[in-house]
C-alpha positions as CSV (number, residue, x, y, z in Angstrom):
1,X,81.8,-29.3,-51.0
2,X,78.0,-30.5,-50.3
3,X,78.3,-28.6,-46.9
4,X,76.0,-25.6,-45.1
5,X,77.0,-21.8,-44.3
6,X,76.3,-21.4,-40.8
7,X,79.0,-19.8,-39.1
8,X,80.9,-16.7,-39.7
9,X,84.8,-16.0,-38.3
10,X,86.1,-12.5,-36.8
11,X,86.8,-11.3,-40.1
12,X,83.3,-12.0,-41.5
13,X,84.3,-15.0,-43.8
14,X,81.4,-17.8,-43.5
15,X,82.5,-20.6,-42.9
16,X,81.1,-23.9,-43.3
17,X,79.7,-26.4,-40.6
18,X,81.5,-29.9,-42.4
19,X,83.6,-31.2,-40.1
20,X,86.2,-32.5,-42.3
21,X,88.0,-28.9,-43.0
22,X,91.5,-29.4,-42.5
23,X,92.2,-25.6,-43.3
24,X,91.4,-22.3,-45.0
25,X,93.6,-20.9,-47.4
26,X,93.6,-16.7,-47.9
27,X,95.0,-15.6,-51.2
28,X,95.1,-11.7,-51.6
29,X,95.8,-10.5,-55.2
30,X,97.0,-7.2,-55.0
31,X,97.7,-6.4,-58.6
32,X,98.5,-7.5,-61.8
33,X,101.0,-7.5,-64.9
34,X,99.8,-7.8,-68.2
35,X,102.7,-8.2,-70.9
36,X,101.1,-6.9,-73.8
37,X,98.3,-4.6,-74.9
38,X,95.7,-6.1,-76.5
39,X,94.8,-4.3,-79.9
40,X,93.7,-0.8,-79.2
41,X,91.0,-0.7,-77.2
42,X,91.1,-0.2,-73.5
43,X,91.3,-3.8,-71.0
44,X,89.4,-4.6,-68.4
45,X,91.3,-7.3,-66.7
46,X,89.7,-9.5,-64.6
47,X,90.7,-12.8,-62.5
48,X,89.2,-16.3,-62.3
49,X,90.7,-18.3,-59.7
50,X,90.0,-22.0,-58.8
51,X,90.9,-24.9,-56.2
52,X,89.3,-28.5,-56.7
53,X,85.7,-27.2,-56.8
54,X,85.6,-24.0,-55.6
55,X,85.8,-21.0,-58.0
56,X,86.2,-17.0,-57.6
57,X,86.1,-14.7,-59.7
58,X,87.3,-11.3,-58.8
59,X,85.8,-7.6,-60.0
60,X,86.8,-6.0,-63.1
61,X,89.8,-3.7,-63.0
62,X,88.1,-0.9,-65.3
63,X,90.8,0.7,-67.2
64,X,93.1,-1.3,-65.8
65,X,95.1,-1.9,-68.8
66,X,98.6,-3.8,-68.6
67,X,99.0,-2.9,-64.5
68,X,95.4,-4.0,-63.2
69,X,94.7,-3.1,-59.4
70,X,92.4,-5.7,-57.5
71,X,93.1,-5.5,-53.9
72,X,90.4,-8.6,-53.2
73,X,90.9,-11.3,-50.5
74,X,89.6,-14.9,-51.7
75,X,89.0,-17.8,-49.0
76,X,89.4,-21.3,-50.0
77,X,88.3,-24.3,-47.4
78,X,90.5,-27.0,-47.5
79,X,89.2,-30.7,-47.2
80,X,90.9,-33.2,-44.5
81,X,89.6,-36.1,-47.1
């Protein structure tokens, strides 16, 4: 995105200074459903999530096994260009 972290909304999310942001886009993943167990050991599902250039990647679920909880709020700045 090429742009500085100066400001910071009501909620805490910084937000950058460019002034080509058409948007932000809040994605909340809650939980998860895995459809199979993976051998016998216990999972630790985690989450990478992506939009052009920005990536986020979330905290492991420990022991989260097939029904991971992540309750994490990702914020994605959307470009006018």
């Amino acid at each position: 995105m090429g742009c500085a972290t100066v400001k910071t909304d009501k909620e805490g999310v910084q937000l950058p200074s460019c002034q080509n942001i058409a948007g932000v886009l809040k994605i909340t993943i809650t939980n998860g459903v895995l459809f199979h167990q993976a051998g016998v050991f216990t999972m630790d599902p985690y989450l990478n999530i992506s939009l052009l250039n920005q990536v986020f990647t979330s905290k492991v679920s420990k022991k989260g096994g097939v029904q991971p909880n992540f309750n994490e709020t990702f914020t994605f700045f959307i470009n006018s260009s």
